[in-house]
MARLUM-646903 format. One record per residue: x, y, z of N, C-alpha, C, O in turn; residue in one letter. Coordinates in steps of 0.05 Angstrom, whole numbers, plus 5000, padded with zeros to 4 digits. Layout:
BEGIN
XYZXYZXYZXYZa;...
% end
This chain:
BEGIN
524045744862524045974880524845884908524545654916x;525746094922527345944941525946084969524646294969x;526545894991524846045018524846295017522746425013x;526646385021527446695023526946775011526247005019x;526446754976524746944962522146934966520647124965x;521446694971518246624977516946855006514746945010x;519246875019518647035052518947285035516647305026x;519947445027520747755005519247854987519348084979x;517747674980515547674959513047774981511747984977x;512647605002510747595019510347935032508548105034x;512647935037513048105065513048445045512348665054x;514348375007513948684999510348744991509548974989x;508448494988506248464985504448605004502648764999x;505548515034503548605043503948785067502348825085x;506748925065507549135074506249415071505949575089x;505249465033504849615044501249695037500149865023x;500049445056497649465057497549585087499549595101x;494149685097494649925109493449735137494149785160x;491449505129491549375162494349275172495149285195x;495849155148498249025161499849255187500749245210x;499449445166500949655177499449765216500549805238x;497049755207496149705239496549575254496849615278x;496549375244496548985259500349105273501249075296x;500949175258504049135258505049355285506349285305x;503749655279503549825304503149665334504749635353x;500249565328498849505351500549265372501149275395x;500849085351503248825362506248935370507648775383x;507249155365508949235373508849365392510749355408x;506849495397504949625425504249475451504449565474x;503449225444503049065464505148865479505148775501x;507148835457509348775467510348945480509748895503x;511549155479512149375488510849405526512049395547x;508649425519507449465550506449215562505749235585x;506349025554506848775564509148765579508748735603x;512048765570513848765580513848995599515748925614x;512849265609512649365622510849365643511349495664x;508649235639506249215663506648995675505748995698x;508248675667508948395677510148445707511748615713x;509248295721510148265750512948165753514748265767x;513047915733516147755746517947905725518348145722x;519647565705521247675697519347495673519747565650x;517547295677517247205650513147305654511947285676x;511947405627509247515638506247245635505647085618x;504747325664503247065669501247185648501247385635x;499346965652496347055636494347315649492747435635x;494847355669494047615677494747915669493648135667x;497847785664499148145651497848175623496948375611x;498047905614496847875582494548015581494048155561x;492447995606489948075598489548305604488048445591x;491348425632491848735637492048865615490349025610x;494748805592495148975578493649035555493949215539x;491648825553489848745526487949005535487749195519x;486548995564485049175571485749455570484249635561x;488549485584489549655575489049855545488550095541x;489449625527489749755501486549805484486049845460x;484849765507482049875496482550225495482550355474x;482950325519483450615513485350765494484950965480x;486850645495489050735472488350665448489350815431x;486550445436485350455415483150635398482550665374x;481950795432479850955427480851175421480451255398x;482351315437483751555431485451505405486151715394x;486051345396488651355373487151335348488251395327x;484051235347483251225326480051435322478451435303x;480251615350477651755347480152045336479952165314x;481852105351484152295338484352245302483752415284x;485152045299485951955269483452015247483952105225x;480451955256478652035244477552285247477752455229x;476452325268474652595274477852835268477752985248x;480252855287482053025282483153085261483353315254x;484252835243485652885219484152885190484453045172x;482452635192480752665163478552865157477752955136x;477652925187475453085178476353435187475953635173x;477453455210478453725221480153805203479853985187x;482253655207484853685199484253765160484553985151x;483553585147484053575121482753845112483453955091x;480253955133478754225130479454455135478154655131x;482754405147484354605159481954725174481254945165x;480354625196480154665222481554635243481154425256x;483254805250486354725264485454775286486354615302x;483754955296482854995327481154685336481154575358x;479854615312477554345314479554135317479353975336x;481454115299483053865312484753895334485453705349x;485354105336487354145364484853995392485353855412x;482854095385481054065408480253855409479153775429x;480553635379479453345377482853275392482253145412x;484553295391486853205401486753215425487052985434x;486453375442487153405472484053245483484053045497x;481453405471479553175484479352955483477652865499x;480852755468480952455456482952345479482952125490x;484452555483487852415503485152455532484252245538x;484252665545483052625571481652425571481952265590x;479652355552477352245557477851985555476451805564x;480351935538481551585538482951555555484251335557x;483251785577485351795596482651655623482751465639x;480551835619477951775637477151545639476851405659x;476551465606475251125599477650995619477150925642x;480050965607481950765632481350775645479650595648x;481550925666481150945695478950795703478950615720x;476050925685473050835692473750415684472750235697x;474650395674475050055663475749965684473949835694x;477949955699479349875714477949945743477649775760x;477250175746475550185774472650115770471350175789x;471550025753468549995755468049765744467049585757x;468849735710467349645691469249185694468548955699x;471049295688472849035691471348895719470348675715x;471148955737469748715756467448655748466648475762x;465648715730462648655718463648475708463148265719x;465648465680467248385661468948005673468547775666x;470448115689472647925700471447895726472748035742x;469247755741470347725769471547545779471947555803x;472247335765474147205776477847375779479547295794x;478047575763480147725769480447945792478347995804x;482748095800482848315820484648525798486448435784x;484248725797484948975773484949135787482949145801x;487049345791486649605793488349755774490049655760x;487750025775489950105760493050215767493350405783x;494550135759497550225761497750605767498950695787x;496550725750497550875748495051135753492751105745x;495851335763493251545772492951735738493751655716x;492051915742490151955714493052175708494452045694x;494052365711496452555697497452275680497952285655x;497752015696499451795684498751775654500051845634x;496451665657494351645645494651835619495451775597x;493952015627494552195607497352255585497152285561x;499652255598501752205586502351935569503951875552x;500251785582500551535560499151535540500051455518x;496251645543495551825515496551985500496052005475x;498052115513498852345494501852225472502752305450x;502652005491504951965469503251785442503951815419x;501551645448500451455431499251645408500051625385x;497651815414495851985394498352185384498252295362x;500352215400502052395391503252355360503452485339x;504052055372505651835342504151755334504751745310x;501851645335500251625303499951845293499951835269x;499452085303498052285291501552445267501152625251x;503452365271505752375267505552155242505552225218x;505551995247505551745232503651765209504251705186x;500851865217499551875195500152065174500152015150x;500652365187501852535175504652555155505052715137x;506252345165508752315145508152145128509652085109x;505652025131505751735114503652035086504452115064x;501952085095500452345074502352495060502252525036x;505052635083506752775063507552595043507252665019x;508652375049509352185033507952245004508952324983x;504852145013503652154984503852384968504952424947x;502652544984502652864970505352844958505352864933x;507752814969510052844950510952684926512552784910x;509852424922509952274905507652414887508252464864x;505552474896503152574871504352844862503052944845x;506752984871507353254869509453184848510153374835x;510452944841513352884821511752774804512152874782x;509752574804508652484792506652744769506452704745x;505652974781504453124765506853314756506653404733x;509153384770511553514750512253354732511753474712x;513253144725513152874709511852894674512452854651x;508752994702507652984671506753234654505353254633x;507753404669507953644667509653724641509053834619x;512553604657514453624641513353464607513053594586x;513053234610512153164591510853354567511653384544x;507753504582507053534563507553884563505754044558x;510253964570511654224565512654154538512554294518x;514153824540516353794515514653794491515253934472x;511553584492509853554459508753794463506953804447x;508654014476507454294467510354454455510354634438x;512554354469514154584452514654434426515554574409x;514354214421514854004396512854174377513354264355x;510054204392508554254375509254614359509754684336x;508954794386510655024373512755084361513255314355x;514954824354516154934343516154734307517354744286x;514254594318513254454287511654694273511254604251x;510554924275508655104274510455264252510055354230x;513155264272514555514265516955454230517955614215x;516855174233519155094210516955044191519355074193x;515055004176513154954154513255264152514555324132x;512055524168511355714164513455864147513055954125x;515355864160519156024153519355844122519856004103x;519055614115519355564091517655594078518255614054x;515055624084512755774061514155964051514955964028x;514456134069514556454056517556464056518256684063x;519156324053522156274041521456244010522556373992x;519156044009519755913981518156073967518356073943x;516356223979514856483961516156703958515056853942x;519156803973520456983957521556903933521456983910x;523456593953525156483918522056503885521956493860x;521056533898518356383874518056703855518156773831x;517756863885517057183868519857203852519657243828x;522057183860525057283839524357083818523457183797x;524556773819524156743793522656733774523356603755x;519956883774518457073762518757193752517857203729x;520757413764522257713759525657583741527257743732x;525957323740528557303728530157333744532257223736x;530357423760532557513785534157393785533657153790x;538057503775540057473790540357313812541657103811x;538657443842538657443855537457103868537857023891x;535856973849534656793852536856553859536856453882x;538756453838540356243854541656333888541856163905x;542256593894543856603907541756613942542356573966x;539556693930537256573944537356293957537556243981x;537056063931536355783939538855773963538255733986x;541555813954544155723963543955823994545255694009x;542656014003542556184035539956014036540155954059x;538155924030535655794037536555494045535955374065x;537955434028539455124026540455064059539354914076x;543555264062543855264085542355294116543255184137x;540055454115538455504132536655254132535555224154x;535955064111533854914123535954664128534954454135x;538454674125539854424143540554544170539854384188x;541354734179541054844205538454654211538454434222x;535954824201533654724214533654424214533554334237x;533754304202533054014199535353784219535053564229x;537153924218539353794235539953884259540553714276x;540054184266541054284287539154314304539854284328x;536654384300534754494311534054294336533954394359x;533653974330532653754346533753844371532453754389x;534753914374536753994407534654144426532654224414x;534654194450532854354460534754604465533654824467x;537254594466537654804461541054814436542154604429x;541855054428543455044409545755274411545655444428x;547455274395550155454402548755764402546755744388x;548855914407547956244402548856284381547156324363x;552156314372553956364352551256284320550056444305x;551355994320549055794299547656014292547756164272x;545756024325542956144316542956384305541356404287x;544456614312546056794298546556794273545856984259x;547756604265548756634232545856524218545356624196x;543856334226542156264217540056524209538856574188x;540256674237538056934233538657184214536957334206x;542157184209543357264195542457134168540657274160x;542856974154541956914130539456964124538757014101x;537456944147534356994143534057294132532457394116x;536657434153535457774138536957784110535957924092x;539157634106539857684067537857554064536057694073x;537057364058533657294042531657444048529457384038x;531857614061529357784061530058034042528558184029x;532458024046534358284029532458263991531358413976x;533158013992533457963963532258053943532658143920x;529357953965526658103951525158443960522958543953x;527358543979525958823989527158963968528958883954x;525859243966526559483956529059563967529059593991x;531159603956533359763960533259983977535260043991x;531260113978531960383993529660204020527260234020x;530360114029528260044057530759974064532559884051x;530660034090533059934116532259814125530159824138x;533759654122534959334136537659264147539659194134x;537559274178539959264188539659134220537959194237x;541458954223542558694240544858754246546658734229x;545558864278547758904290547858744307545758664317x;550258654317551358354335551758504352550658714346x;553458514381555558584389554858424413553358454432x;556858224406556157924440559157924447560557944427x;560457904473560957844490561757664491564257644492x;559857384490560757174493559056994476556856954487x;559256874452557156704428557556474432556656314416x;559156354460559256064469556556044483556355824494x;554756194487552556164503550155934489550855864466x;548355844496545855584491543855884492543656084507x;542455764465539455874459537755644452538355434442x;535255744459532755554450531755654422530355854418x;532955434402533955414370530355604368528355594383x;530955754343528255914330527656064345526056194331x;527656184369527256204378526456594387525056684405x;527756684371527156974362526156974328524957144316x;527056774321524956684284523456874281523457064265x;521356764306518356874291518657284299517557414281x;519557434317520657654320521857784291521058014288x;523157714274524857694249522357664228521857844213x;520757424227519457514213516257624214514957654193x;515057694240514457904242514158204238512158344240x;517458274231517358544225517258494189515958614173x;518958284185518558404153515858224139516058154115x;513558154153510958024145509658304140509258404118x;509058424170506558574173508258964177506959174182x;511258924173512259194177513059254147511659394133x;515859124137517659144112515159194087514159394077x;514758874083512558794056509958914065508158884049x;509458994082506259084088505159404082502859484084x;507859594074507759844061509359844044510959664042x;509060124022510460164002511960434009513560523993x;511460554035512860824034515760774049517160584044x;516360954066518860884081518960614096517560574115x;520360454089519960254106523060194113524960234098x;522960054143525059894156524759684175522559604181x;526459604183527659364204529959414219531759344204x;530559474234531759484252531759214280529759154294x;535359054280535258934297537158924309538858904292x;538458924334540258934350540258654367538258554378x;543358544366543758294388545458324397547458394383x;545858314429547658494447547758244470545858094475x;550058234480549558054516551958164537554258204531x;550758204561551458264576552458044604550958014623x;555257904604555057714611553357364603553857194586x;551557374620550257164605546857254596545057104588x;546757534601543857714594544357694563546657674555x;541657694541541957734516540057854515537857764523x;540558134502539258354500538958294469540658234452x;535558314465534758354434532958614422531058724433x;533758644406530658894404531358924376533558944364x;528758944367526259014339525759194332524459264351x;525659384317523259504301523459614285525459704274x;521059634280519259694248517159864241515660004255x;517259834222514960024209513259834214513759594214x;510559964220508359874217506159964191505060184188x;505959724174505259674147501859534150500459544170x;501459424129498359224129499759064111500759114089x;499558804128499258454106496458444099494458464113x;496858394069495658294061493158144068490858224069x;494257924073492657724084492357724122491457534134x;493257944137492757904156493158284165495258364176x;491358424160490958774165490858704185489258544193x;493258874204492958894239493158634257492758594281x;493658524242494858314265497658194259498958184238x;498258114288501058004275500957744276503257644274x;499157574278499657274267499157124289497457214304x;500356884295500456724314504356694320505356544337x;505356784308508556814311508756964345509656944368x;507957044336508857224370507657104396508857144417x;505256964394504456784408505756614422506356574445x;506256464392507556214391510156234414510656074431x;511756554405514656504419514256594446516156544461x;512156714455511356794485511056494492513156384498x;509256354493509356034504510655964503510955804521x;512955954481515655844486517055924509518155794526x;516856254506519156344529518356284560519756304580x;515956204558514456174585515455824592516555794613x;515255634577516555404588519355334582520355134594x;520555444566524155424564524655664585525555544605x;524555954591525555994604524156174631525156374642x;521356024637519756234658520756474678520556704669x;521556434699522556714700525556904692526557104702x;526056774675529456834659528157044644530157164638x;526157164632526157364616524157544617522057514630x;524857724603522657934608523158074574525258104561x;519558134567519458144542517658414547516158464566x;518058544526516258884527515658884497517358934481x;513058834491512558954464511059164467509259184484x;511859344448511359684440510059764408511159804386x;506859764417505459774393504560034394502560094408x;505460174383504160504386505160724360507460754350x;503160844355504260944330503660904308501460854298x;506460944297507560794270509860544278510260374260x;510760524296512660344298512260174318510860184339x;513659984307512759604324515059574332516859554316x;515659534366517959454380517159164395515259034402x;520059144394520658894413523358954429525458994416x;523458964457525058814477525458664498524158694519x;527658444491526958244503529758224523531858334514x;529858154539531258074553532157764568531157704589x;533857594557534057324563536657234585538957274577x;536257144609539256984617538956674599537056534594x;540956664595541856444575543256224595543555994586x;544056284624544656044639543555964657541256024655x;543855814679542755764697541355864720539755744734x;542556184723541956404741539756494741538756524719x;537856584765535456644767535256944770535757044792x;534657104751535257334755532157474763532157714768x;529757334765527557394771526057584755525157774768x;525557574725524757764707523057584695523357334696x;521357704685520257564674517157744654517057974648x;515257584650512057694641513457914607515558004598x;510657894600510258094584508958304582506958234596x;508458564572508558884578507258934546508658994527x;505158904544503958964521502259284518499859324524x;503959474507502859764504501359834472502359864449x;499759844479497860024462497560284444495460344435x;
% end
């Protein structure tokens, strides 16, 4: 190891410890007014001790400000209390000088002669720059932290946005192939025709999922044809006379979606709307974009599952927390429970633009 690393090592060690950091003020301070209070051109042992004395007041004021003003006023947002610890700390260290030098220093030094240089406004202005810049100093050195603890908690924020959407959307691919593999299961029961041509649209949809999905976000066009195959497999096993109908009309299908991402919407209606009655039943879905707006909307009959009378699941949940950390104020979602019929509209910007929409509108 070589000098110079040996001095670099030293100097990043103990930089940024917080006496150095005083030691380092203060010595720069005294040089400073050393070279200003010295008589000649080189300074005797007298200026030395002037300015030492000197720097009793300026120590008082700079560190009764820094405690009483900032840690305790200040941090309590008592702004009138520190304003008033500020200006009383600059007079009264402006007073102590004065009183040192005219009274106390000949008790102290009598072999010396002292007076003071400078009358008390002086005085004061030399307080006021000292308490001014630490009180500056301390303050940028706090923003400092506060802003490092402010990236440091987005950081991990972010983090645990990504294993919560990992986790919602691990929720959502086991669920979609349950009840995938319980239609194919009901046709081949029934013998169904319809059963290979099942697997073959199921086939393709779970390599979408398994391959395409990992992305955080994915082509629109994809997710489209994916949600498209979801409604022929739902086709397969519904009654013929129930409507079922998926209208496109986009603009522009080069746009990024957050993959699954209307899934659980899709199968929502045909859980607890389609399969959940035997009388008129439908689905109705529309995908529309306006520029880079993607207009979606739902609905359905409202039916009873089975296994879940009057509720709709944790699907709809699930995709509200999604929409809340992929795209917080980019969308605005309205569900419409009233009636007989179960709506959804949603509204998404799909780019970077802040269009300020957002929350959800849950009617009764």
């Amino acid at each position: 190891m070589t000098y110079s690393s040996v001095i670099t090592n030293i100097v990043v060690f103990i930089l940024p410890k917080r006496w150095f950091q005083h030691f380092a003020f203060w010595a720069v301070s005294f040089y400073v007014l050393l070279n200003i209070f010295k008589l000649g051109d080189t300074p005797t042992s007298i200026d030395y001790i002037y300015t030492g004395i000197f720097h009793t007041s300026l120590v008082l004021s700079v560190y009764a400000n820094l405690w009483l003003g900032i840690t305790i006023f200040l941090k309590k947002r008592s702004y009138n209390s520190a304003m008033s610890v500020f200006t009383g700390t600059i007079v009264l260290a402006a007073f102590v000088n004065n009183l040192i030098f005219e009274r106390i220093v000949d008790y102290i030094l009598p072999g010396y002669y002292f007076i003071s240089y400078y009358d008390f406004i002086d005085l004061i202005k030399f307080h006021l720059v000292y308490v001014s810049i630490s009180t500056l100093l301390k303050l940028s050195k706090s923003w400092f932290k506060l802003a490092e603890a402010e990236k440091l908690i987005a950081v991990s924020q972010q983090e645990k946005n990504k294993a919560e959407l990992e986790a919602l959307k691990s929720q959502i691919n086991p669920h979609f192939l349950f009840n995938s593999l319980n239609n194919i299961h009901a046709l081949s029961r029934q013998a169904s025709p319809k059963t290979s041509k099942s697997i073959l649209v199921l086939s393709e949809m779970m390599r979408y999922v398994l391959y395409e999905t990992k992305a955080d976000y994915v082509k629109l066009s994809a997710e489209i044809q994916f949600l498209n195959n979801f409604v022929e497999l739902q086709k397969l096993r519904i009654d013929e006379r129930s409507e079922i109908k998926l209208d496109v009309d986009l603009e522009n299908d080069k746009l990024n979606i957050a993959p699954l991402i209307l899934l659980p919407f899709f199968e929502n209606s045909f859980k607890h709307g389609v399969k959940g009655n035997t009388g008129n039943t439908f689905a109705r879905f529309e995908l529309k974009n306006k520029g880079n707006e993607l207009l979606f909307f739902a609905e359905n009959n409202k039916g009873k599952s089975k296994d879940e009378e009057g509720s709709h699941g944790i699907g709809l949940a699930n995709v509200i927390r999604r929409l809340d950390i992929l795209y917080s104020d980019k969308y605005k979602l309205d569900i419409v429970d009233e009636g007989e019929v179960f709506q959804i509209n949603l509204k998404l910007v799909l780019d970077e633009q802040n269009q300020n929409i957002r929350k959800v509108y849950y009617r009764r």
